[in-house]
C-alpha positions as CSV (number, residue, x, y, z in Angstrom):
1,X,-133.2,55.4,22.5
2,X,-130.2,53.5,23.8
3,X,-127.2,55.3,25.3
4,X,-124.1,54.7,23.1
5,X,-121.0,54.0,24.6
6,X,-117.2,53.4,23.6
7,X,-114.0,52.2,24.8
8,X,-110.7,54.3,24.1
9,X,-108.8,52.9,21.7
10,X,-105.5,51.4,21.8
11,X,-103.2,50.0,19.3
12,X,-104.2,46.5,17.6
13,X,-100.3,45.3,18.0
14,X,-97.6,46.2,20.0
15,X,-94.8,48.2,18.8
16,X,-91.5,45.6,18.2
17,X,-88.7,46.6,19.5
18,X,-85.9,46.2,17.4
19,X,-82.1,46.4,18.2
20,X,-79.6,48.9,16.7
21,X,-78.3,48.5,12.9
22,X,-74.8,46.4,12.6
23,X,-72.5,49.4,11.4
24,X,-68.8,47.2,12.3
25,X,-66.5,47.1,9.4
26,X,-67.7,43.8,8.5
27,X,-71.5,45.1,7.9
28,X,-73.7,45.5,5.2
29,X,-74.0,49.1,6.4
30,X,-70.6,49.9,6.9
31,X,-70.0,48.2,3.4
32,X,-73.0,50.6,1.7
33,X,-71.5,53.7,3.3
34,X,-67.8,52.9,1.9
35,X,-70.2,51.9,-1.5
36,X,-72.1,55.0,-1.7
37,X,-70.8,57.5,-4.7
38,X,-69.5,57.7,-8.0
39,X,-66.5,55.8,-8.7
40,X,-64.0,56.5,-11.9
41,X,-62.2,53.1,-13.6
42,X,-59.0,53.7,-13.5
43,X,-57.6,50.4,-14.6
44,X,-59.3,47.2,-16.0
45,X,-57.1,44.0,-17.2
46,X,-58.7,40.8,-18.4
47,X,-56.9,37.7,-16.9
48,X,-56.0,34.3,-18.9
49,X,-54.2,31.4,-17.5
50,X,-52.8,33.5,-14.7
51,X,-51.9,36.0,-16.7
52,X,-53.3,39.8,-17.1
53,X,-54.0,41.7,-19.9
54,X,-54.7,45.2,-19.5
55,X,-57.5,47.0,-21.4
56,X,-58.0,51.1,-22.5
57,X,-61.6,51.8,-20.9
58,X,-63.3,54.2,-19.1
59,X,-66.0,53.5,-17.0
60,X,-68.2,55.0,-14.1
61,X,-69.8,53.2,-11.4
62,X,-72.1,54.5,-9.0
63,X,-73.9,53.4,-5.6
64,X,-77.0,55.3,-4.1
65,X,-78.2,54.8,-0.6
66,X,-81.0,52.6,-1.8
67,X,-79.0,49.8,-3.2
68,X,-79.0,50.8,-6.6
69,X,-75.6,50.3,-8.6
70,X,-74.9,51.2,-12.3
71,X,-71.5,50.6,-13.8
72,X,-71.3,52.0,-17.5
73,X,-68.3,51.9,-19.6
74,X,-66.0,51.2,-23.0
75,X,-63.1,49.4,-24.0
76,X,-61.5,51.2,-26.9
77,X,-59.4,49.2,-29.0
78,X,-59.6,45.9,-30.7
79,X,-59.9,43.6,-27.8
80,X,-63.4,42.2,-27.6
81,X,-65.4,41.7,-24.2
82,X,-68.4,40.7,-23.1
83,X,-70.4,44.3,-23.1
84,X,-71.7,43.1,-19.3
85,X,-68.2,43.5,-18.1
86,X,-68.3,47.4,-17.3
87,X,-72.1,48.1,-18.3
88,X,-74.2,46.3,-15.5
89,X,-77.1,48.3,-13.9
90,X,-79.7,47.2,-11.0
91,X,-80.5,46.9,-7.4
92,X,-77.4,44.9,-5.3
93,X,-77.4,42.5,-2.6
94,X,-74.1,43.3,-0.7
95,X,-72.6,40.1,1.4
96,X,-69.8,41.1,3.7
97,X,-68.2,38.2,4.8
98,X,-67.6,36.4,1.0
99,X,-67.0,40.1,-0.6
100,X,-69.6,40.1,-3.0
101,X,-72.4,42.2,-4.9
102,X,-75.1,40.1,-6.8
103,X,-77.5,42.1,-8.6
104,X,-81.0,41.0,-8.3
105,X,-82.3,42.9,-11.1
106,X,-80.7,44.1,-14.5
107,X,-82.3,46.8,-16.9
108,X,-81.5,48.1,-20.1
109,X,-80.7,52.3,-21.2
110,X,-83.5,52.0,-23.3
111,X,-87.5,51.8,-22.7
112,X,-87.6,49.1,-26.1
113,X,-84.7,47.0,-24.3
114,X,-86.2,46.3,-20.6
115,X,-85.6,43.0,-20.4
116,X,-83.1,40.2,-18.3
117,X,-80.0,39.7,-20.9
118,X,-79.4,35.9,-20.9
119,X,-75.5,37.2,-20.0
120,X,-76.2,39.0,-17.7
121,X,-78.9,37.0,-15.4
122,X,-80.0,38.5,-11.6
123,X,-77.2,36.3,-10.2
124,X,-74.3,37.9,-11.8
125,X,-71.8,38.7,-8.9
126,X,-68.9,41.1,-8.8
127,X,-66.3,40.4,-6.2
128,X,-65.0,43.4,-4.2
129,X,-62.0,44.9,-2.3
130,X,-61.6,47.6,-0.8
131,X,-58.0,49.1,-0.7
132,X,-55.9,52.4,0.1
133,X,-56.0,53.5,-3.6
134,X,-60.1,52.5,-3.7
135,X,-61.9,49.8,-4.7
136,X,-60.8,46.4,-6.6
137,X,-64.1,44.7,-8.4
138,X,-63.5,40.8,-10.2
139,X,-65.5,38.7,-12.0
140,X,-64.9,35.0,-11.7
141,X,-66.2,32.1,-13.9
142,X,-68.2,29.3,-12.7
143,X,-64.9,26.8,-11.6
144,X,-64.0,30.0,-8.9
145,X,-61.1,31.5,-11.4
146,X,-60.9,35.3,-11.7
147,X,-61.5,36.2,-15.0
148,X,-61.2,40.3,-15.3
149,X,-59.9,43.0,-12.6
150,X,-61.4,46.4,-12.2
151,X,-59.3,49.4,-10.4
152,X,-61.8,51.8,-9.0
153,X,-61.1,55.7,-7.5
154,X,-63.3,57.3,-5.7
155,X,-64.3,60.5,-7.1
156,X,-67.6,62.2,-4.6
């Protein structure tokens, strides 16, 4: 019989060492900390030619600490909107230097409805701001003009 023998194991790669996260106020991180919550609308006005038109709605948006944001609300009245303006729900990609979320994925309230709405594709953006009063959210159309304003306050 033949004496078994071993070496000691070690690790197969070496641990990387990585530097600390970027928390400056211009950071993702210092963005998704200012982010995290639940947010109430407190004003939303559509914007035509320059000029702003303000809507009755109610809306709540919220931001968990895994990138997840969900904005659901309703216009009362007869204007009509595009229902993607205040009801948007998926994971975000925050960018801190242009000011914007893009959501990379979209999903419906329902089980039967779990699909990408043609209106509301991964690469819809939401342009941000974040003030004394709380937060300013825009949409803008493709030619770069701002198309609807949403007045945020902060509410946890």
């Amino acid at each position: 019989m033949l004496p078994l023998s071993a070496c000691e194991s070690a690790p197969r790669v070496r641990p990387v060492k990585m530097g600390d996260v970027d928390t400056g106020a211009t950071s993702v991180e210092a963005v998704r900390r200012q982010l995290k919550g639940t947010w109430e609308l407190v004003t939303l006005e559509l914007v035509s030619d320059g000029r702003k038109t303000p809507l009755t709605a109610s809306g709540r948006l919220q931001y968990d600490e895994f990138g997840n944001m969900s904005m659901k609300g309703t216009v009362t009245g007869t204007q009509q909107i595009d229902d993607g303006l205040l009801n948007i729900t998926g994971q975000v990609a925050i960018d801190p230097v242009a000011h914007t979320i893009r959501f990379r994925a979209i999903s419906a309230d329902t089980a039967d409805e779990r699909r990408i709405d043609p209106k509301l594709d991964a690469a819809h953006v939401r342009y941000y701001e974040f003030t004394p009063a709380g937060l300013t959210t825009s949409l803008k159309d493709a030619a770069g003009a701002t198309t609807a304003v949403a007045t945020w306050k902060k509410v946890d």
